[in-house]
N, C-alpha and C positions, 0 to 999 in steps of 0.2 A: 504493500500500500504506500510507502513511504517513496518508494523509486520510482511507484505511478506519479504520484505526488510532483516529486523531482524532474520527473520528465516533464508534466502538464507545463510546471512553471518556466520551466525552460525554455518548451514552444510559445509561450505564452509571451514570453521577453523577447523572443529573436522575431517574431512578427512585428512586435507594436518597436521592433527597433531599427525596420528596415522601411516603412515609410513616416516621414514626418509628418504632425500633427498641420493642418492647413494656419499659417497665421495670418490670414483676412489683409492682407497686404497687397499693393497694386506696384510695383516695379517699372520707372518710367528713365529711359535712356536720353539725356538733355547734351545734342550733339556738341554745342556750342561752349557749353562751358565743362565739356567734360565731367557730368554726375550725373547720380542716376537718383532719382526724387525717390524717397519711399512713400506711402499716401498709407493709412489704416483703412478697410472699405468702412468700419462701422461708424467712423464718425467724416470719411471723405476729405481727412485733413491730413500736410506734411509734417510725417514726424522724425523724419530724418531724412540726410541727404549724406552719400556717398561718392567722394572722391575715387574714381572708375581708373581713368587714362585717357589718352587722346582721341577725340574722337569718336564717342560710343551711341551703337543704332542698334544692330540686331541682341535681342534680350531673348534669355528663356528659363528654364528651370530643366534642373535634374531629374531623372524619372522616380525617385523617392522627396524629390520637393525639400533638399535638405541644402542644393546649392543652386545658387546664383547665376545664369552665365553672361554674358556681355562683350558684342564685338567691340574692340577699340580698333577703329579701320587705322589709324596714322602708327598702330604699335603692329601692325599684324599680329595679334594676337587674340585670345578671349580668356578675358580677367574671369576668375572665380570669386564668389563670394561667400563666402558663409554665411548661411541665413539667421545662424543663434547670435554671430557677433556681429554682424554686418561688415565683414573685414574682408577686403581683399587678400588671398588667401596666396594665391600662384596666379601665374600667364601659360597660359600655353599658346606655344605656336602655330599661327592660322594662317601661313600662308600670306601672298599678298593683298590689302587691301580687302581682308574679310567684313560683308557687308550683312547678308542677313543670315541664318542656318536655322535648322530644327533639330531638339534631340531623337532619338530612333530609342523606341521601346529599350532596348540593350544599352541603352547608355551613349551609344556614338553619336557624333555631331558632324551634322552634316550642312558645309558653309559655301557659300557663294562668295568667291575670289571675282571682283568686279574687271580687275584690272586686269586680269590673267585668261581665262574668258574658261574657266575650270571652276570643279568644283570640287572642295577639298574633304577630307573624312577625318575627326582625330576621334582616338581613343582615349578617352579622358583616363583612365587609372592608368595610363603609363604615358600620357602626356605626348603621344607619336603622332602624327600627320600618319595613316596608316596606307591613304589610297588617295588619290590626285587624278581625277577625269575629266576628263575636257566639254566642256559643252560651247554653247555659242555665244558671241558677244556680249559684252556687258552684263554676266548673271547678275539677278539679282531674288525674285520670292525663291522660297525654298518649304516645301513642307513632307515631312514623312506620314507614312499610311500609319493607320491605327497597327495592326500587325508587324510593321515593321519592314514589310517584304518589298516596296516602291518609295523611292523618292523621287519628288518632280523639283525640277528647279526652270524659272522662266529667264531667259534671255532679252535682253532691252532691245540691244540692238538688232537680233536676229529672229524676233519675234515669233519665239519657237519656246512650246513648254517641252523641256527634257526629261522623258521618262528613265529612268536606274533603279535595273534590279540587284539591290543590297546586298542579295548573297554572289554575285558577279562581280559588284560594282563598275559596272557599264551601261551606257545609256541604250536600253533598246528600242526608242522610240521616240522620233521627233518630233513635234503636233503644231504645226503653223497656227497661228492666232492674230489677236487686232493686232497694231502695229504698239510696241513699247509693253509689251506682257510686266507686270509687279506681283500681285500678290496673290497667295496660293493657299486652300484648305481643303480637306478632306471631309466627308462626312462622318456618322460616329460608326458606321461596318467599313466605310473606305470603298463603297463601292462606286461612289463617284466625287470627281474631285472640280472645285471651283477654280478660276484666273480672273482677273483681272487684268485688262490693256487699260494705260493711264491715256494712252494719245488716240487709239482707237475709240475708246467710250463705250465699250464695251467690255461684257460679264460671259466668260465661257463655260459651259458644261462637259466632261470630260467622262465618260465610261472606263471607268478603271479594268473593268476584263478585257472588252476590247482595242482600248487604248482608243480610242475615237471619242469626236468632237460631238456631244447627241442635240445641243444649242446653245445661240449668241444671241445677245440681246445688246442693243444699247440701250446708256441712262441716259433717258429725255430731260433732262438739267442742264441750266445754264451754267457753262465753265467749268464742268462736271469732268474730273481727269479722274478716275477709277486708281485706288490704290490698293489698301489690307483690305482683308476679307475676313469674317469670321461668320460659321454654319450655329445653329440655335440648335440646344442640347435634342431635342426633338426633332429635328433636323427638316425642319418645314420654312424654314425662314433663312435667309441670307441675311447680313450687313455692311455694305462695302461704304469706306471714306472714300470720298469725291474729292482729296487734295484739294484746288483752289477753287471745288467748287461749295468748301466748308461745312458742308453738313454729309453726316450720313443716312445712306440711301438704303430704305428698309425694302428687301423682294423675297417674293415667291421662290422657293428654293426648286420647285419643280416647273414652274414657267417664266422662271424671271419678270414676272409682272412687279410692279412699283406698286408696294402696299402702303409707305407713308417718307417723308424724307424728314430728317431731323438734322433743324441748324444747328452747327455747334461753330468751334473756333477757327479761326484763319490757317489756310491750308494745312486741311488734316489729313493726318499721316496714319500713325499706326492706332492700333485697334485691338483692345480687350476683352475678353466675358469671364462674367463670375459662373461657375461649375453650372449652378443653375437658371442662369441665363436671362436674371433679369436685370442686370445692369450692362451696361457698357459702358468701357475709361476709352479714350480717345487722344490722342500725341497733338495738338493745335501749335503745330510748329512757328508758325507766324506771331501767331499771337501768347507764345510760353505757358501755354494752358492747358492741363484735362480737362476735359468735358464728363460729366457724366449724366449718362442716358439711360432710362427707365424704360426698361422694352415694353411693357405693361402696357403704359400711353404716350411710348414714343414721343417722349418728350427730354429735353436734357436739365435738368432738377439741380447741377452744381457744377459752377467753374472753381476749378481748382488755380493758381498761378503756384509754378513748377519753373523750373531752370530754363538756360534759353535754347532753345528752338530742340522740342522734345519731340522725337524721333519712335523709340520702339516703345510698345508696353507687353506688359505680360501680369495678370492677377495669380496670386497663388492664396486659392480661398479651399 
């Protein structure tokens, strides 16, 4: 009985020690002065700010939510954080001019080299650049499948979303799109995958079995440049930021129809949700501000002012 005892507690500890508790935090990358704002969701205010490195945009988290990640494109690197101290912990090496990446179930990261027109893989517990694939001009969204088994990365200049299967890591599939492809998300099975073109003005639908385009829509908004994208835990609803055309654009996640458009701050960038998807944080690069947006009634409820010109976000709720 004792050695049952012993065991239960045992499993009991190595579970609740392998992912970390959510701390209701919104992580926002401020390219300009180099930090990254931390915000509380429960009261929507800055409670700390974090001296990063040069230049810092693409943001994410670990797949147990205990670290921090963040490009610094002028360090080629991605600073580590600790989320208990908030401390820049290491750097690792990313290659040149790492812009945005996503982590992969297993822990790899997987980054858009802007300048190099590749796309880089590191293994975070031994700190390697592991694999270096080439994809087309100016990469820059980058998002990994719920499983792990595709990453897509979109290309600026060659207006092509690059499909990579992860256990090859090579690109098997190259998907022409509107013209200046940004930002990219999965839904919650990964069986189909969202793009955004910033100069096209249009929202693509992407068949992850077949690898094909199933529809494009554009956003009928004024000065509407299509950037981050985020899928609603339910997966009925799209969010894409319209960059300078400041608000985001609420659709139909199966016909791309415009279900509501929400103003928020001067050219918005990147784009958040809480787990259960009724907030949205928003990067208002122009105007140094989050927004947040109430998906409920689509409305935005608080500006936050954060560092200057905030680029990525990422909630860890």
């Amino acid at each position: 009985m004792k050695l049952k005892n012993i065991l239960l507690t045992t499993l009991i500890m190595a579970s609740t020690a392998v992912w970390a508790e959510p701390s209701h935090r919104v992580f926002v990358t401020n390219e300009k002065d180099n930090t990254v704002s931390v915000i509380d969701t429960k009261t929507n205010e800055v409670t700390n700010t974090i001296n990063i490195g040069e230049r810092p945009r693409g943001i994410g988290l670990s797949p147990d939510q205990k670290l921090l990640y963040v490009a610094i494109s002028e360090e080629g690197a991605i600073a580590v954080v600790d989320l208990d101290t908030l401390k820049v912990v290491k750097k690792l090496d990313a290659g040149e001019d790492p812009e945005t990446f996503d982590v992969a179930p297993n822990g790899n990261i997987y980054i858009s080299n802007e300048d190099d027109a590749q796309a880089s893989v590191i293994d975070p517990k031994t700190g390697k650049i592991i694999e270096v694939i080439p994809v087309g001009l100016e990469p820059e969204g980058v998002a990994v499948s719920p499983d792990g088994s595709l990453a897509l990365v979109t290309s600026e200049s060659t207006n092509m979303v690059h499909v990579i299967d992860t256990a090859k890591h090579k690109v098997v599939k190259n998907i022409l799109v509107a013209a200046r492809p940004r930002g990219l998300a999965f839904n919650s099975d990964g069986s189909l995958a969202y793009s955004t073109s910033e100069v096209g003005n249009e929202v693509t639908i992407i068949d992850t079995k077949s690898l094909s385009i199933i529809k494009q829509a554009s956003i009928d908004l004024p000065n509407s440049k299509p950037m981050d994208i985020a899928v609603s835990p339910d997966d009925k609803t799209i969010y894409v930021t319209t960059g300078r055309g400041n608000s985001v654009v609420v659709l139909d996640a199966k016909t791309l129809e415009m279900k509501a458009n929400v103003p928020v701050g001067k050219r918005v960038w990147g784009l958040g949700m809480t787990r259960d998807g009724s907030r949205l944080y928003t990067a208002d690069g122009v105007s140094s501000t989050v927004s947040v947006v109430d998906t409920a009634t689509n409305k935005t409820i608080k500006t936050i002012e954060v560092g200057k010109f905030p680029w990525g976000v990422v909630v860890d709720d």
